[in-house]
LUMMAR-837552 format. One record per residue (C-alpha): residue number from 0; residue in three letters; x, y, z. Coordinates in nm, 2 decimals, m for minus. Example, Ala and Ser with C-alpha at 12.3 -4.5 7.8 and 13.67 -1.06 7.14 Angstrom:
// residues 2
NODE/0/ALA/1.23/m0.45/0.78
NODE/1/SER/1.37/m0.11/0.71
This chain:
// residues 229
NODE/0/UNK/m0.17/m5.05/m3.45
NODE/1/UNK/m0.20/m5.42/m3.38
NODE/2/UNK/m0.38/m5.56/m3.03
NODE/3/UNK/m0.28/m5.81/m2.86
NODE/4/UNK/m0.43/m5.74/m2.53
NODE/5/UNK/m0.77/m5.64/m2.37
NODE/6/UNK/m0.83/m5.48/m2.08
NODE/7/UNK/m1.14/m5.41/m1.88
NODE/8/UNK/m1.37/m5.23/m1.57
NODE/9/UNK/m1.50/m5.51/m1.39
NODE/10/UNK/m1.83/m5.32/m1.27
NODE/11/UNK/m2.12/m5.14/m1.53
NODE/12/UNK/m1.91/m5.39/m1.80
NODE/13/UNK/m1.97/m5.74/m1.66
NODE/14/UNK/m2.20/m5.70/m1.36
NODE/15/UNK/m2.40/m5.44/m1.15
NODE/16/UNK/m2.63/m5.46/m0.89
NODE/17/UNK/m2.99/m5.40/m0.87
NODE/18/UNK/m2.93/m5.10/m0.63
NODE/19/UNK/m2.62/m4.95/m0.61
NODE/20/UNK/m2.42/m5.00/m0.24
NODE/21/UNK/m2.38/m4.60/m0.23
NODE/22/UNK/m2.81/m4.60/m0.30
NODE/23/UNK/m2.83/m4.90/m0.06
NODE/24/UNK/m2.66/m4.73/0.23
NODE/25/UNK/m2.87/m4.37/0.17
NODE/26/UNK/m3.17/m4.56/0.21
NODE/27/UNK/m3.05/m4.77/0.50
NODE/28/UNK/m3.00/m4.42/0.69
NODE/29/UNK/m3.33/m4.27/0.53
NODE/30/UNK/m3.55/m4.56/0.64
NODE/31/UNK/m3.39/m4.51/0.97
NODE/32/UNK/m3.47/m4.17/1.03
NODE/33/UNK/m3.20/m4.00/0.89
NODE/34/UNK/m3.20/m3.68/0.64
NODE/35/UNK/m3.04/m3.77/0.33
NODE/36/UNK/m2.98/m3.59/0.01
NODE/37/UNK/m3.15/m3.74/m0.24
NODE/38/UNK/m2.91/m3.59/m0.52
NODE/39/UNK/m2.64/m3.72/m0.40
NODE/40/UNK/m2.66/m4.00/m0.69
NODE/41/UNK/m2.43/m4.22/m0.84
NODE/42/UNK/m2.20/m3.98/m1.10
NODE/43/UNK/m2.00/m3.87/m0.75
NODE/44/UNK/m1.66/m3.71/m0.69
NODE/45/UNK/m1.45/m3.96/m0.53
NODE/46/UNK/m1.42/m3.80/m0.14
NODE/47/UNK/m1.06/m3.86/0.06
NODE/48/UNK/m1.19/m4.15/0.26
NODE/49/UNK/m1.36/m4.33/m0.09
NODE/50/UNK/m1.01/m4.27/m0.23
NODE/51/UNK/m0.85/m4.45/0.10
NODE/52/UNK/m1.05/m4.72/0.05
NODE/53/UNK/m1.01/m4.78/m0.33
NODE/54/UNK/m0.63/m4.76/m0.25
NODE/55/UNK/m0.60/m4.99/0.04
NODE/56/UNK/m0.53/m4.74/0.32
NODE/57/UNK/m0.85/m4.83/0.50
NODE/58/UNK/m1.12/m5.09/0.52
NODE/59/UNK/m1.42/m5.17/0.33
NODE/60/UNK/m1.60/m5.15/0.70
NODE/61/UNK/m1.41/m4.85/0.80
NODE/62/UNK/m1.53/m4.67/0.52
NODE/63/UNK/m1.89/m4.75/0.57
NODE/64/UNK/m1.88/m4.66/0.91
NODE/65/UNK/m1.76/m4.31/0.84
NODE/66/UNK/m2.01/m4.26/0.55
NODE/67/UNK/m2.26/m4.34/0.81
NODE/68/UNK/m2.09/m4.12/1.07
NODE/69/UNK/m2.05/m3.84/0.81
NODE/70/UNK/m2.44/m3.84/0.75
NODE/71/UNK/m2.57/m3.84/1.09
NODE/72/UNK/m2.55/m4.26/1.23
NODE/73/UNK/m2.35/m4.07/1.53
NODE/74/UNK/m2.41/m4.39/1.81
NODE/75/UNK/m2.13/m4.61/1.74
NODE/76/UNK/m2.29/m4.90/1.82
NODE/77/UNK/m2.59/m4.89/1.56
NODE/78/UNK/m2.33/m4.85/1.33
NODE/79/UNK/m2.19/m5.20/1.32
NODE/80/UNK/m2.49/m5.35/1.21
NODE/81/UNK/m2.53/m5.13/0.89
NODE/82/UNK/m2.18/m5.18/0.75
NODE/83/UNK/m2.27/m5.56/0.79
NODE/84/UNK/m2.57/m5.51/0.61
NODE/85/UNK/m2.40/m5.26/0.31
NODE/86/UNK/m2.13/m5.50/0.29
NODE/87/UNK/m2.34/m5.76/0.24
NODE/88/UNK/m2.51/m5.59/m0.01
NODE/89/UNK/m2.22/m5.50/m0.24
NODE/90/UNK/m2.20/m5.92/m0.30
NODE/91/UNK/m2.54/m5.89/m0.45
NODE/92/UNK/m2.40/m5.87/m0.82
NODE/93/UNK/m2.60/m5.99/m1.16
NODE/94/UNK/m2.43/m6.09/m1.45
NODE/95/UNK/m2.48/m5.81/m1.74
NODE/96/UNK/m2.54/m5.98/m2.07
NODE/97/UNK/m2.29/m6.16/m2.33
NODE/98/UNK/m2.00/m6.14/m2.11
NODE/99/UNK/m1.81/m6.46/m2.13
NODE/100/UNK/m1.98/m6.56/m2.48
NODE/101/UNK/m1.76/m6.25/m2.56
NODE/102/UNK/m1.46/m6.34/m2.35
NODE/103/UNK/m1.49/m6.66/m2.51
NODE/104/UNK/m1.46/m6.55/m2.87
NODE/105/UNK/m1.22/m6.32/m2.81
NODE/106/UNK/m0.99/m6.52/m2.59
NODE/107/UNK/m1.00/m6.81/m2.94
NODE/108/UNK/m0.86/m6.49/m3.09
NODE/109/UNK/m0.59/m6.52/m2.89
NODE/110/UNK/m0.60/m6.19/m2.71
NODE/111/UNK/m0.44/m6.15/m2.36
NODE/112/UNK/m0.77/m6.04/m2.15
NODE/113/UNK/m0.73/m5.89/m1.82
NODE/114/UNK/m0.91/m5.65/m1.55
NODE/115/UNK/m0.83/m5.34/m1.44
NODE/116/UNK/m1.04/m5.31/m1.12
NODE/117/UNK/m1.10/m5.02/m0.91
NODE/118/UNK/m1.27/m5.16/m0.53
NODE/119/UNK/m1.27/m5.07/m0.23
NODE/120/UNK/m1.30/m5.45/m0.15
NODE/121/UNK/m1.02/m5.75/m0.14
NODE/122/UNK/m0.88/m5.88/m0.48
NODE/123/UNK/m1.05/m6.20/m0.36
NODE/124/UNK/m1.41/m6.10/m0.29
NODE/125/UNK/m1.37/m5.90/m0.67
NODE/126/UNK/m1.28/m6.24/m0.81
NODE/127/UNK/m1.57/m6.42/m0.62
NODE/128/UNK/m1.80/m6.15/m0.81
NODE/129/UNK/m1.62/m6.20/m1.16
NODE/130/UNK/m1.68/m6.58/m1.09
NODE/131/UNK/m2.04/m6.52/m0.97
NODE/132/UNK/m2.12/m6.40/m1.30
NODE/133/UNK/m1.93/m6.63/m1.50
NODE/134/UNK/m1.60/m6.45/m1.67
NODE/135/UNK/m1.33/m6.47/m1.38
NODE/136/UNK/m1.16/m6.79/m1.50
NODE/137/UNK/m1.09/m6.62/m1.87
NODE/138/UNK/m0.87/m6.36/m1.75
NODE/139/UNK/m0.48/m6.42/m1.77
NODE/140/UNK/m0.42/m6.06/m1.60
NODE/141/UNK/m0.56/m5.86/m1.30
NODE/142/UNK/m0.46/m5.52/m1.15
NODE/143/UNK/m0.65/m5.43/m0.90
NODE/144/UNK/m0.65/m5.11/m0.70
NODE/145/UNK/m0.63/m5.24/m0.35
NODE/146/UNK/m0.35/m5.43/m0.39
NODE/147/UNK/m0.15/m5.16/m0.62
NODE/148/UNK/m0.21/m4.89/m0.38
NODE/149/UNK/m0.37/m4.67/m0.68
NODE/150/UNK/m0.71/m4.65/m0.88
NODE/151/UNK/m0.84/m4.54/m1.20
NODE/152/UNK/m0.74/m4.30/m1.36
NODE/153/UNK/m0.39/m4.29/m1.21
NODE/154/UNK/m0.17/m4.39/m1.52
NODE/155/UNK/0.03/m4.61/m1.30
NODE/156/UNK/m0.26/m4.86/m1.27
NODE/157/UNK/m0.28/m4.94/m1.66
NODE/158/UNK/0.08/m4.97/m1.68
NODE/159/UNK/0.09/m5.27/m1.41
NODE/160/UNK/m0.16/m5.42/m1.62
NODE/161/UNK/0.08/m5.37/m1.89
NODE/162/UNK/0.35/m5.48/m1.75
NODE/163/UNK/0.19/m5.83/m1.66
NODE/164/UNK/0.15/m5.87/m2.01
NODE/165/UNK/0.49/m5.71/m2.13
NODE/166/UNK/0.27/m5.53/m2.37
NODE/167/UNK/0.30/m5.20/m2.45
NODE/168/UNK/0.03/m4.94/m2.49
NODE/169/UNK/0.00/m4.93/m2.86
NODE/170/UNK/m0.07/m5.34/m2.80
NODE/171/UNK/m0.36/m5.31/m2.58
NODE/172/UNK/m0.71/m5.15/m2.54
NODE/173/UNK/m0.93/m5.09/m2.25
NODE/174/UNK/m1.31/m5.16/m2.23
NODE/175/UNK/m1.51/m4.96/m1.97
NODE/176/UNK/m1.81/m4.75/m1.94
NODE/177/UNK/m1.69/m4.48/m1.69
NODE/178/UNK/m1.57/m4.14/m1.85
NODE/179/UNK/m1.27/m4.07/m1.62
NODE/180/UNK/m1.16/m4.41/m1.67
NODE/181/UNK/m1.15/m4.43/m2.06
NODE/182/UNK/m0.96/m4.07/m2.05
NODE/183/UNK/m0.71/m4.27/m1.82
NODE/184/UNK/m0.66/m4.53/m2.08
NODE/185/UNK/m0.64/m4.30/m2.31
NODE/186/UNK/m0.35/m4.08/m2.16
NODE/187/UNK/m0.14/m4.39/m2.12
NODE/188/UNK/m0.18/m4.50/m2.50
NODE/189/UNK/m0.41/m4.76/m2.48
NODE/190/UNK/m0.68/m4.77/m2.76
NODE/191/UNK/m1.03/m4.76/m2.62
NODE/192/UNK/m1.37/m4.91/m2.64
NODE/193/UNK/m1.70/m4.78/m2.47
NODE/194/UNK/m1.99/m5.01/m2.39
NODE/195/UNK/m2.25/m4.95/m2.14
NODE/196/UNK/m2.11/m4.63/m2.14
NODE/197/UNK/m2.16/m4.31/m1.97
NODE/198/UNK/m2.30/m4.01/m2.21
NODE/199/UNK/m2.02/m3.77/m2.18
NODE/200/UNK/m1.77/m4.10/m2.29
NODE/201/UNK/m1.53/m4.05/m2.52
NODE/202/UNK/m1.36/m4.36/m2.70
NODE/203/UNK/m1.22/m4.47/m3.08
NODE/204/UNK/m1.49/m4.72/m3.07
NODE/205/UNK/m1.86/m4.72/m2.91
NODE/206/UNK/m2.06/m5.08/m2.89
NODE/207/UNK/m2.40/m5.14/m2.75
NODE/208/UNK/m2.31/m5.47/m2.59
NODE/209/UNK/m2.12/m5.71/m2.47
NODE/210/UNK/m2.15/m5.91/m2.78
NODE/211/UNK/m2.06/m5.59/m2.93
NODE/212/UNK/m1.69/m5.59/m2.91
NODE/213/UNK/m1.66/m5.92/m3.13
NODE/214/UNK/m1.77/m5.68/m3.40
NODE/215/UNK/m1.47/m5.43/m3.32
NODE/216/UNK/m1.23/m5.39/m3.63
NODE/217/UNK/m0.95/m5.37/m3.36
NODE/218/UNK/m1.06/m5.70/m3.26
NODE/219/UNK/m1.06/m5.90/m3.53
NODE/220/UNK/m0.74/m6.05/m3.54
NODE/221/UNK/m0.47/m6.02/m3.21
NODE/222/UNK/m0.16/m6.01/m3.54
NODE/223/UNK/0.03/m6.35/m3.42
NODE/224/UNK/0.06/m6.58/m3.72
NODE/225/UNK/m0.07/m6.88/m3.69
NODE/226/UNK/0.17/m7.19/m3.63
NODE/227/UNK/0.19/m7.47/m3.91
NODE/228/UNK/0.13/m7.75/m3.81
């Protein structure tokens, strides 16, 4: 198995947030009053409108406003105001460490790099995030679910990503953290690498950082030969 290409989640591998926009919005309704359950935490089973939204089908602000609907904001006009506010919030992103001294090195490897992104959000305000943090000018490749119509782990999303590249599976790996999304990876062909991962992850290769997957004995060498000049 030679790589050639690299794939990766966008969010938990190159950024996060200091509070989640799901924990963000549950305490925007608990600090106005309203009952919450406190175990509804992050490890959550995508609901039909979160699945709309990660497709395409509806709005970033339309699915806010039914979260906040769904939970007990029943006046429509306070409602307005809190999506503002939790959209606003989801641009609040922090780099995670060693992510484009890693790009970086791999990129001089040669590799293809590209994202595989699930959002809720345009493939413009993602990009404005990867640029935030430093990394979105080193990708040749996105595929991103609003603009495919699909998310993570559909198989149909990794094979766009793919077929950008005209790579096939046996050429590429994926690089994420979330469980589901590794197993996706995995059913489509695609060799795969955890880092920041969840516990339950399962991957051929498990690195502590960023920094990490320089170290990856898949990603030593991308198996073009080297022009002589």
């Amino acid at each position: 198995m030679v790589i050639r290409g690299i794939f990766f989640d966008a969010a938990g591998v190159f950024y996060d947030r200091q509070e989640s926009t799901r924990a963000f919005a549950l305490r925007l309704l608990a600090e106005r009053g309203y009952a919450v359950d406190t175990a509804e935490g992050e490890r959550h089973e995508r609901g039909p409108a979160e699945r709309a939204a990660m497709s395409g089908d509806i709005t970033p602000e339309d699915y806010w406003d039914g979260f906040l609907e769904r939970r007990g904001m029943a006046a429509a006009g306070e409602r307005p105001e809190a999506v503002r506010a939790i959209v606003a919030h989801s641009d609040q992103v922090h780099a995670l460490p060693g992510g484009r001294q890693a790009l970086t090195g791999l990129k001089a490897r040669s590799f293809t790099l590209g994202v595989i992104t699930d959002t809720m959000y345009s493939l413009e305000r993602k990009m404005g995030w990867l640029a935030r943090v430093g990394v979105a000018d080193l990708f040749d490749i996105v595929a991103c679910s609003t603009e495919l119509g699909v998310h993570k782990p559909d198989p149909a999303i990794y094979r766009n990503a793919l077929e950008q590249s005209g790579l096939t599976a046996d050429q590429a790996a994926f690089v994420g953290h979330d469980t589901r999304e590794l197993a996706g990876a995995r059913q489509v062909g695609m060799a795969t690498v955890a880092v920041h991962y969840d516990p339950d992850a399962q991957a051929d290769y498990y690195v502590g950082s960023l920094l990490g997957l320089l170290d990856v004995p898949i990603f030593q060498c991308n198996g073009q030969k080297e022009s002589v000049v």
